[in-house]
C-alpha positions, 0 to 999 in steps of 0.5 A: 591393784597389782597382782602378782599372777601368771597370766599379769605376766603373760599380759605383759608379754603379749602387751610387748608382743603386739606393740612391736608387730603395730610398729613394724607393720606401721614403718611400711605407712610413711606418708607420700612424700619424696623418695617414698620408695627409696626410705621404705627399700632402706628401712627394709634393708636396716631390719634385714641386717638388724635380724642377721644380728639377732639370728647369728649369736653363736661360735660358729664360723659362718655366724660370726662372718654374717654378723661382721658383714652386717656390722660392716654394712650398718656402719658405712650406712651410719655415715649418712647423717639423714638415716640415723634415725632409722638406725636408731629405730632398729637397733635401740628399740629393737634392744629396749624390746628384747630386755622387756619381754626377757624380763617377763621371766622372775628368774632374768629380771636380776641378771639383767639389772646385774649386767647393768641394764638400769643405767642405759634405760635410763639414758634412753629415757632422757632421749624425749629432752633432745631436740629432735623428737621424732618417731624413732626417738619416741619409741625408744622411750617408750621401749626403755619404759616398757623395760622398766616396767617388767624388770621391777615387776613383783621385785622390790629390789630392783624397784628401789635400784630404779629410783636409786638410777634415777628414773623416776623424775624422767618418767613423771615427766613422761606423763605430760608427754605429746605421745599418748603411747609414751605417755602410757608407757611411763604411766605403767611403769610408775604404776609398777614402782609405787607399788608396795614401795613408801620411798618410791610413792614419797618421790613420785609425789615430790615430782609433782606427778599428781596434777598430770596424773588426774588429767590423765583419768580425764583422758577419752584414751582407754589405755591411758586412764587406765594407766593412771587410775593404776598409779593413783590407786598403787600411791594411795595404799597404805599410804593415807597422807597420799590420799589426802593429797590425792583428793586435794589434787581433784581425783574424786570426780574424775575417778568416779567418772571411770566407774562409767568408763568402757573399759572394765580395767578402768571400772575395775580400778576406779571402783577399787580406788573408791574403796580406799577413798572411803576407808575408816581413816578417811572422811570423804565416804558422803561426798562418794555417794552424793557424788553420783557414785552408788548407782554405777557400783550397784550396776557394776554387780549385775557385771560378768566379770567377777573381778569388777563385782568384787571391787564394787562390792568392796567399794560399797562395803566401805562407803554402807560403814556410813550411817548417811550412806546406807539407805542410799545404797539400798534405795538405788537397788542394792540388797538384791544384787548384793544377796545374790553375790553371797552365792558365788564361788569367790570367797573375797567376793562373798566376803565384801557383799556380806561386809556390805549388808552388815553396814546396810543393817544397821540403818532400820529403813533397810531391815524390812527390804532385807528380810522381805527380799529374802535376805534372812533366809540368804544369810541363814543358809548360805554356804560361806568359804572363809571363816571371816565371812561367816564371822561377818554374817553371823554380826548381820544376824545379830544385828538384824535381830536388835532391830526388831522391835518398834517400828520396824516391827510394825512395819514387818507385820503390816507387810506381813498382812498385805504383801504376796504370800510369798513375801509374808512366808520370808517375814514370819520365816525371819520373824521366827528367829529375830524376835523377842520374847514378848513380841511371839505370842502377837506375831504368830497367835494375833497376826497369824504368823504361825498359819503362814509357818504351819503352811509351808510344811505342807507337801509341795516344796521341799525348799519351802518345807525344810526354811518352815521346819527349822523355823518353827523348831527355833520357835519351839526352842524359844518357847519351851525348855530343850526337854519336853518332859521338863514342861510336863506338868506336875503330879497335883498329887500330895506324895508322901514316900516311905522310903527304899527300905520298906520296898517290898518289906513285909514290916508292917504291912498291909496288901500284898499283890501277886505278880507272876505268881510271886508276892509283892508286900505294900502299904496302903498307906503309901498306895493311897497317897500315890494316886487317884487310881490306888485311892479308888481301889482301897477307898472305894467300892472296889473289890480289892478294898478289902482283899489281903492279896491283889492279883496283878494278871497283866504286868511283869515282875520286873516292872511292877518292882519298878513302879512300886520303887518310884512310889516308895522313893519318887525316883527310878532309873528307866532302861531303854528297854523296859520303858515303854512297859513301865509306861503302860503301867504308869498309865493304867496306875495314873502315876504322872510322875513315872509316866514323865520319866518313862517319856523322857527315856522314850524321847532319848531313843527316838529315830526317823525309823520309829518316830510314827511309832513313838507317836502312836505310842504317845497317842495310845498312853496320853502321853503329851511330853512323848507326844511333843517330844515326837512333833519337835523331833520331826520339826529338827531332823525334818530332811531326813524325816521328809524322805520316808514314803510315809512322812506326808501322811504323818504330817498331815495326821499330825498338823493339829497336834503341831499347831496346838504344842505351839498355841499352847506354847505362844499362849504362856507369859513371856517370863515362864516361857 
């Protein structure tokens, strides 16, 4: 994959940079022979007058005399056929350099092009066809190759200008070249030229570079497989026809051979390469993994490099859209590797690790490994950067749960009954989000799933209290309407209402209540069919039977007023304010009703500051809509509920109530929950 990124650049350079200084290092290492010493003084004396070129380039007068007596003197040295050679060495190659590391620089890349550079590459390319292919010739090569390479770099145009020069056919013929730096060289700069470029890959095909290419990635030579893994992989993208022939010409093995190679590059490329191999259009994905490819990408995300962890991953990505591949990667060890990658800090890393656990879900013999390896937990909490990843996860959540039923579901609550606690805590953590319906009341009652969830909020963890609470407020949501008090039961009174018009009406009235001094004129009739504590006070044996005005000592105007509308209407609006009163009278009239309506108007104004004394308000009227109002709001807000100095004791006092809303609950059919 060709990047286009500063350090690729100063790669390069210093690519150039530390060649130049071998070679230079490496002229002073000629071998024993006659006249040693006299080669080794000239060569010395040829970069003396060679570096005086490159020093004096400039108007002034003593600059200019040095360069003409350097020029005089490499001249009469020119006149000896037997040191041209070296002459060559120094200033071609020299040359060739020096355009190489000028083109590093976006900004040089065309001026030199313009300046008509292209066309003496090419020539320099041609010089492996003379006869006399020595040191100083092979360098120059790889020199003009090199050039090439940095000049077309991230430049589509200048590209396109290589090929339209020729170079091309040249270089491919470079690849088979008895130099191991040559051929490297001519490697890169084919690498550089297919990229992102269909004409040059058409060409660099017909050139019939493939078989040598594929060679080349059997090479012990780092550098050189390296090279040609690069070239292959720049061929093949977006270019399927290329990867048929690719794969016609033997590439697959060889390539999966790199994912074991020393060199990270290599493994980087190969992996990558592997990825492409295996991409929707192409039917090769089973012969990658029975191939012997999935155990050296699964040890590859064990790498600190997270260039390499992102290419296997991508590889893997591709090859898990394979229903027979599936169970492969798992089995070799991959979902743990995998799910770890889905905490990193690179977004396309992320992004392939979770691509791969999408594809790994959809075979059922991976579902339990997931999930017992925490892998719901994983992907439920998981902070994703980009959006498409998130997009990724949620499918794997969906598709997670259309598999939890028959046996995988048997197979979660057998380990459920026989693994380590912790292994049981994750099933019934994902259980709680995944099932169905019908399966809640055997997973959490019968298999006792609800003991495992109701322990972890027990204090200790708070990692563990935050996964049980918002579990078992999933729960909750599934089994019981959003509002608690549209769960109450109804009133099994028969209501009979007056109407608005008779509240507080004396028109045919019966008792009259005396609230703060004031009359209240009622019916009986209405009061009687109201509730059982009306019925007891006028049917009854009760005083006020047969009293024309009832005195009521211990309720405010404003809320009798209240309770007398509703058992006139069968509806009231409730204040924030006046609620908690109004069901205080509710209660003490046994008016159900009222009481639900007083309790949902509570529940609106529950906080973390007061839910302890919303409880006890629940505790003290018996109000059981209040009452699980109150549990489910500590079970949602149960991170900021935990940082009160008091939310332990509540919890512990609580726990029963907890667990029998959920028994009740988990108790009902299926269609009225």
């Amino acid at each position: 994959m060709d990047r286009p990124t500063i350090s690729t650049r100063k790669s390069l350079k210093r690519k150039l940079e530390q060649d130049f200084e071998q070679e230079n290092r490496g002229r002073h290492k000629i071998p024993a022979a006659e006249g040693f010493e006299t080669h080794q003084k000239l060569t010395h004396h040829i970069h003396s007058l060679v570096d005086i070129l490159n020093t004096t380039f400039s108007s002034l007068e003593s600059d200019r005399a040095a360069a003409k007596r350097a020029t005089s003197v490499l001249s009469q040295i020119a006149k000896n056929e037997e040191v041209v050679d070296t002459i060559v060495d120094c200033v071609e190659k020299g040359s060739a350099y020096v355009l190489g590391l000028l083109a590093v620089k976006p900004e040089h890349q065309q001026l030199i092009v313009d300046a008509g550079a292209l066309t003496h590459l090419v020539e320099l390319l041609k010089r492996h066809k003379s006869a006399d292919n020595s040191r100083a010739v092979n360098g120059v090569v790889r020199r003009a190759a090199d050039a090439i390479t940095n000049l077309a770099h991230e430049n589509s145009g200048i590209k396109t200008r290589v090929r339209i020069e020729g170079a091309i056919p040249f270089l491919v013929e470079l690849l088979e070249h008895a130099d191991n730096k040559v051929q490297r060289a001519a490697a890169g700069a084919l690498r550089t030229l297919a990229f992102k470029n269909d004409d040059n890959k058409k060409q660099i095909v017909e050139c019939n570079a493939l078989p040598t290419l594929v060679i080349m990635l059997r090479s012990e030579d780092t550098a050189i497989h390296y090279e040609a893994v690069g070239v292959i992989g720049n061929l093949v993208h977006s270019s399927p026809h290329i990867k048929k022939e690719v794969l016609l010409a033997g590439a697959l093995q060889p390539v999966i051979g790199l994912l074991s190679s020393s060199c990270s590059e290599s493994q980087r490329e190969a992996a990558l390469l592997l990825g492409q191999f295996a991409a929707a259009d192409s039917d090769c994905k089973v012969h990658i993994v029975q191939r012997g490819a999935v155990k050296p990408l699964i040890d590859m995300l064990d790498s600190s490099d997270v260039q390499l962890k992102e290419m296997s991953a991508f590889a893997l990505g591709r090859l898990a859209q394979e229903t027979h591949n599936q169970a492969g990667i798992a089995h070799n060890g991959g979902i743990v590797p995998l799910l770890s990658l889905l905490d990193s800090k690179s977004g396309p890393l992320q992004h392939n690790a979770a691509f791969t656990l999408y594809g790994l879900v959809d075979n059922e013999d991976n579902v339990a490994d997931l999930i017992t390896a925490g892998g719901f937990q994983k992907l439920q909490d998981g902070e994703f950067i980009v959006q498409q990843t998130k997009d990724c996860v949620a499918k794997t959540m969906k598709r997670l749960e259309e598999k939890i039923h028959g046996r995988v579901l048997n197979h979660l609550l057998y380990l459920m009954r026989v693994s380590e606690r912790n292994v049981q805590r994750r099933i019934a953590l994902a259980l709680a989000h995944l099932c169905t319906p019908d399966d809640r009341k055997v997973i959490f009652l019968d298999k006792n799933g609800l003991d495992l969830l109701l322990g972890l909020l027990e204090p200790g963890s708070l990692k563990q209290q935050h996964e049980g609470s918002v579990a078992l407020y999933k729960l909750a949501t599934k089994v019981t309407p959003v509002s608690p008090v549209d769960a109450a039961p109804l009133s099994p009174t028969p209501q009979v209402y007056l109407g608005e018009q008779y509240v507080n009406n004396p028109t045919l009235s019966d008792v009259t209540f005396l609230v703060e001094g004031k009359r209240f004129y009622a019916h009986r009739i209405c009061l009687l069919a109201s509730s059982d504590a009306f019925r007891a006070m006028f049917d009854g044996g009760y005083r006020e039977r047969n009293a024309k005005d009832v005195e009521i000592p211990n309720i405010r105007w404003e809320v009798f007023e209240l309770m007398m509308r509703f058992i006139y209407t069968g509806s009231v609006e409730v204040d924030v304010d006046i609620a908690q009163d109004l069901l205080r009278a509710a209660d003490q009239y046994l008016l159900d009703g009222l009481k639900r309506l007083c309790e949902c108007t509570i529940a609106q104004d529950i906080s973390v500051e007061n839910v302890s004394l919303m409880y006890e308000l629940s505790e003290g009227f018996n109000a059981m809509s209040l009452r699980e109002a109150c549990i489910l709001f500590i079970l949602e807000q149960f991170d900021k509920f935990c940082t009160k100095p008091w939310s332990s004791c509540l919890i512990q006092r609580i726990m029963p109530e907890i667990r029998n809303y959920f028994e009740k609950a988990l108790s009902k059919p299926a269609n009225l929950s």
